[in-house]
VMD Tcl script that draws the C-alpha trace (Angstrom):
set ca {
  {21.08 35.03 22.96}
  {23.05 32.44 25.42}
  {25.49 30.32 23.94}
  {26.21 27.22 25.73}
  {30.13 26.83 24.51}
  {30.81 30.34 25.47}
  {31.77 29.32 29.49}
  {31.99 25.48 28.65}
  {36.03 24.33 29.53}
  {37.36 22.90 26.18}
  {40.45 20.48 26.45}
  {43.20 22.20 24.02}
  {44.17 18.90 22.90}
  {40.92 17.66 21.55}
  {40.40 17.40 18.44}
  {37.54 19.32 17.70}
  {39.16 22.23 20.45}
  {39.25 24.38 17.31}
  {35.69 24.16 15.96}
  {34.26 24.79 19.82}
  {36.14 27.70 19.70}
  {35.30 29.11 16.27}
  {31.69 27.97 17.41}
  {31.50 29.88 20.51}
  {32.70 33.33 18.80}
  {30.58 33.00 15.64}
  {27.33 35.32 15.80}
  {24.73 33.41 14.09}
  {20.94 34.26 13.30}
  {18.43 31.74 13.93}
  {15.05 31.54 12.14}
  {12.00 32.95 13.78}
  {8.36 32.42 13.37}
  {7.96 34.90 10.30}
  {10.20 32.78 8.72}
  {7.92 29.85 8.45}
  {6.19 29.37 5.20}
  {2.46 30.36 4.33}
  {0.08 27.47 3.69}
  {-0.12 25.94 0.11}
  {-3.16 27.04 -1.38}
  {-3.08 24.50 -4.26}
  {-3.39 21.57 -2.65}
  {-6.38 19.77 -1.05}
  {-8.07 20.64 2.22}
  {-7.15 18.77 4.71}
  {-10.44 17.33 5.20}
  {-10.81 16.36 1.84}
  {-7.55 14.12 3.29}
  {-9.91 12.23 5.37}
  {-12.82 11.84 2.71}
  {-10.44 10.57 0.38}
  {-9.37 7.77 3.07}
  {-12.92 7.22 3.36}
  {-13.30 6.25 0.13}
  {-10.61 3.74 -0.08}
  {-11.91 1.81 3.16}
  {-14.60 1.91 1.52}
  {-14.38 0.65 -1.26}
  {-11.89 -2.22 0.43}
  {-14.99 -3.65 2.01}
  {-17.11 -3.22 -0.95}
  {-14.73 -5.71 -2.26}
  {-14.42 -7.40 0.56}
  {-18.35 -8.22 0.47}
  {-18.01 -8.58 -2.89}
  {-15.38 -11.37 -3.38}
  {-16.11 -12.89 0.10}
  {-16.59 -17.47 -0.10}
  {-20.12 -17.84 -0.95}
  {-20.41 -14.56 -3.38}
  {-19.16 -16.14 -6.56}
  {-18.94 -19.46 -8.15}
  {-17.30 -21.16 -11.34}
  {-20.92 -22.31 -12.96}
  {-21.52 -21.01 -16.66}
  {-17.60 -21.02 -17.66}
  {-18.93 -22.34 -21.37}
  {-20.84 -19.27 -21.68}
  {-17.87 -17.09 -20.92}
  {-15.26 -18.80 -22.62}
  {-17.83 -18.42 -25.42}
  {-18.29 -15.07 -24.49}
  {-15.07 -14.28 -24.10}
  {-13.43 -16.24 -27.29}
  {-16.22 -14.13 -29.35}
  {-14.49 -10.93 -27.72}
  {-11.27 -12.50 -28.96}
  {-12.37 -12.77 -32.99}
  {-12.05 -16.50 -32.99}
  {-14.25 -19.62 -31.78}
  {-13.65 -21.75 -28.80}
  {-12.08 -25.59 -30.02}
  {-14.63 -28.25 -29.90}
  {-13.36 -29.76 -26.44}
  {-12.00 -26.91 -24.91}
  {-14.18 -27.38 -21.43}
  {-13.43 -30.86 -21.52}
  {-10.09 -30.51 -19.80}
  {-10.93 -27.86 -17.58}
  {-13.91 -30.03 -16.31}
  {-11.66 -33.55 -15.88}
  {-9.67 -31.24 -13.58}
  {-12.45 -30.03 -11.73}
  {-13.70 -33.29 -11.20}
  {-10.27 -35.26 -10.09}
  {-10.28 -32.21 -8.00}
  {-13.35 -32.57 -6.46}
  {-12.54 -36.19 -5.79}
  {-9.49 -35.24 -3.96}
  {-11.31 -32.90 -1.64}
  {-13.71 -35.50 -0.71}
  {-12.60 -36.61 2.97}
  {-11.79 -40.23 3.32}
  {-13.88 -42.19 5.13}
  {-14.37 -42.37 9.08}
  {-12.15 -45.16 10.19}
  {-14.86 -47.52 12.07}
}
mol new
graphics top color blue
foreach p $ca { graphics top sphere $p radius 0.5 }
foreach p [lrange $ca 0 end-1] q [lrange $ca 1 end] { graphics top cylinder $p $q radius 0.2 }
display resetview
């Protein structure tokens, strides 16, 4: 095996002059191809790699379609604040909804574009 310090000039003075030299006498052994582990067998295939990213694009744009504008809407929160205050062990107060729906109205307001200026 060539080593490339063996004819390479060294300045004396450097600092690392020492280290080249201990370098360039040192036999070492160098790993070969045997040396290389086997293949894990406990661990998935790697195709299995690529289903598995399959599945979580997926089920990204089963989401996607799922929560995309248009899919969902706010009607029947009484029935699930019901529904969900029954869940809970305890009733809903008797106005509870009226807040929620003053909001949703001064919100609506505020979305309403202002008239065209003619």
């Amino acid at each position: 095996m060539s080593n490339p310090f063996a004819a390479a000039p060294v300045d004396p003075a450097s600092p690392i002059a020492a280290e080249v030299a201990r370098t360039a006498t040192t036999e070492k052994t160098y790993p070969s191809f045997q040396d290389i582990p086997k293949r894990p067998t406990d661990q998935r295939p790697l195709k299995a790699w690529g289903q598995a990213a399959a599945e979580v694009v997926a089920a990204r744009e089963k989401l996607e379609r799922e929560t995309a504008p248009g899919n969902w809407s706010l009607g029947g929160t009484e029935a699930f604040a019901d529904q969900a205050a029954a869940a809970a062990g305890r009733e809903r107060a008797p106005n509870a909804g009226a807040d929620t729906e003053a909001f949703a109205r001064a919100a609506r307001e505020r979305a309403t574009p202002p008239p065209s200026p003619r």
